[in-house]
N, C-alpha and C positions, 0 to 999 in steps of 0.2 A: 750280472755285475758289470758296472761302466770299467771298459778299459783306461790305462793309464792316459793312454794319449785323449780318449773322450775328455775325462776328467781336466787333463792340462787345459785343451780347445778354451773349455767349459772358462777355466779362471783367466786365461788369456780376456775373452770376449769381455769378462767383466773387467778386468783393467783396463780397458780400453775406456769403456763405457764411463768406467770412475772419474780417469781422467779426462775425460770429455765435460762433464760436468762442473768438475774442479775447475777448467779451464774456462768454463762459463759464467763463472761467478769474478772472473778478473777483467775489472774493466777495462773498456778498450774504447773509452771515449765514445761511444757510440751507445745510447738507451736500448736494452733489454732486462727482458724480465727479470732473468736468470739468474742479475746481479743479486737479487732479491732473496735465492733463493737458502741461503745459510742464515738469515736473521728469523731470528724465533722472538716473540712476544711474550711478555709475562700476560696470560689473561686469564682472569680470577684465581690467579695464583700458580697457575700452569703452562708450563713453557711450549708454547704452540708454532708454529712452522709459517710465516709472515703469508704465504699463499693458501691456506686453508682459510684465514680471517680475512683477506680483502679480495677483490677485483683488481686485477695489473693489468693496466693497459700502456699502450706506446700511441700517443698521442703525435709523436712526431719523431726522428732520430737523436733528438738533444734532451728527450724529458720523458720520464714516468708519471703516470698518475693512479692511483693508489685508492681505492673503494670499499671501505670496511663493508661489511654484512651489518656488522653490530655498529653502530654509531658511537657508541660510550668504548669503543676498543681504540679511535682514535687517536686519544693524547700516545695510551700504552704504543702504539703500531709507531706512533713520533718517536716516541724514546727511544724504541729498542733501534729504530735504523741512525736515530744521533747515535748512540754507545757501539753499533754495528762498525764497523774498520773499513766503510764504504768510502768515507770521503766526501758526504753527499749530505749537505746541509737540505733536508725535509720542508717544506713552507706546507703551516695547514691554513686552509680556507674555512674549517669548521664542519665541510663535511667529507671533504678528500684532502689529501696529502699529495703534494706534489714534487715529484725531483726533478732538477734539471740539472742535466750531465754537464761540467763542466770541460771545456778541451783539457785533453793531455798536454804537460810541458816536456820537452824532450829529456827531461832528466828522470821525468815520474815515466817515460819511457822504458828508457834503459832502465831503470830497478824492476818494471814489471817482465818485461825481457827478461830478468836473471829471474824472476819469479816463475815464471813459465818454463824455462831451461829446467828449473830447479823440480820443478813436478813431472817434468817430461821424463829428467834422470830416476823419479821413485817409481811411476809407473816399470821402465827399464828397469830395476831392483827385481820389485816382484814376480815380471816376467822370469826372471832369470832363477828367480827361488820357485816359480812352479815347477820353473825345469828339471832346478834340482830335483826336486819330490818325486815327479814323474820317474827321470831316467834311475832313482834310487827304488823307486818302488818296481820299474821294470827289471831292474838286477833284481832284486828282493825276488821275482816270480820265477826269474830264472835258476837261483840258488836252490828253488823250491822243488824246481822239475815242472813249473807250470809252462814256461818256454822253452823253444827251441835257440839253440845260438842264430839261426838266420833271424828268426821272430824279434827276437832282440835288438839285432842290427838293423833291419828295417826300421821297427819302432822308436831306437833311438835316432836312425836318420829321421823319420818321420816328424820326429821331435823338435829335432832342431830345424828344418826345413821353417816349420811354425813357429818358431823362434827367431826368426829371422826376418819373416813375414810383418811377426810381428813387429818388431824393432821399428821396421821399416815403417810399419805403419806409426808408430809412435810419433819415429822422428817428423810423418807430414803431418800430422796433428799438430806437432806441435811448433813446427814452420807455418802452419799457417794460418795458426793464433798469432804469432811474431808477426806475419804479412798484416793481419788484420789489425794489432796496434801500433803499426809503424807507418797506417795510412792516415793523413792527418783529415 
C-alpha cells in the first residue's frame, strides 16, 4: 500500500500540472495552441475537444490557423470558438480558420492578472486540503499502532517540507505567467 506521503507527492504533482494547463488557456497576447484547448465542438451531435478535429498551427506569434480533418466540421469548429470566452473573432477562408491574436490593452491586463492570481490561490487550496488528508490519515495509522511517534513526526515534517516546496513552486508558475502577460 502507497504511504501517505507517496499518495500527497502523487496529488501535489497533479496540481501543479492542472494548473499549468489552466494557465495555458489564458491569453497572453501571444498565438498558442493551448488557447484552443477548452473549446469543444458540437460534431454530429457530440461534444468533441477542438484538437482531436483539426490541425493547430502557429503560423506566426500574432495568429493561429486552424485545419479541420473533416472539411464540413468547419462552420461547427467557427461556432463553437465565436461562443468560446476567447475574445478571438475566427475568419474562415472556406477551408481553414484563422485567428489573429489581438494585443492586450493594459486593462484586459490587469483583469487577467487577477485571473491568474486567482487560480494560483485554488491550486494553493488544494495543496493545503491534500495536506490535510495526508497529515489526518498519518494520525489515523498512528492511533491504530501502525506508527511509531518518531514515524509520525518525520512524516509529518516530511509533509510539510513538500508543502512548501510546493507553494513555492506554485507562486513561480504563477509569476511567470504575470512576466509573460505583462510583456507587451
Amino acid at each position: 500500500m502507497a504511504s501517505a506521503y507517496e499518495v500527497y507527492q502523487e496529488k501535489m504533482t497533479k496540481t501543479l500540472s492542472v494548473l499549468k494547463e489552466e494557465l495555458n488557456t489564458v491569453r497572453a497576447g501571444r498565438a498558442n495552441a493551448a488557447l484552443l484547448d477548452q473549446v469543444t465542438v458540437d460534431y454530429y451531435g457530440v461534444p468533441t475537444p477542438l484538437k482531436n478535429l483539426a490541425n493547430i498551427q502557429v503560423p506566426d506569434p500574432r495568429s493561429l490557423t486552424i485545419i479541420p480533418f473533416d472539411p464540413k466540421s468547419l462552420k461547427n469548429i467557427e461556432k463553437a470558438i465565436q461562443i468560446s470566452n476567447l475574445g478571438i473573432n475566427p475568419t474562415n477562408d472556406g477551408k481553414n480558420i484563422r485567428l489573429v491574436i489581438p494585443p492586450l490593452t493594459e486593462e484586459r491586463r490587469k483583469e487577467l492578472t487577477k485571473v491568474i492570481k486567482k487560480m494560483g490561490e485554488e491550486a494553493k487550496v488544494a495543496v493545503r486540503n491534500c495536506r490535510r488528508d495526508a497529515n489526518e490519515q498519518i494520525k489515523k495509522a498512528e492511533k491504530n499502532g501502525e506508527l511509531t511517534e518518531d514515524d509520525v513526526k518525520s512524516d509529518l515534517d516530511d509533509i510539510q517540507k513538500a508543502t512548501d516546496k510546493c507553494m513555492k513552486d506554485v507562486d513561480e508558475i504563477v509569476a511567470n505567467k504575470e512576466k509573460e502577460l505583462m510583456e507587451l
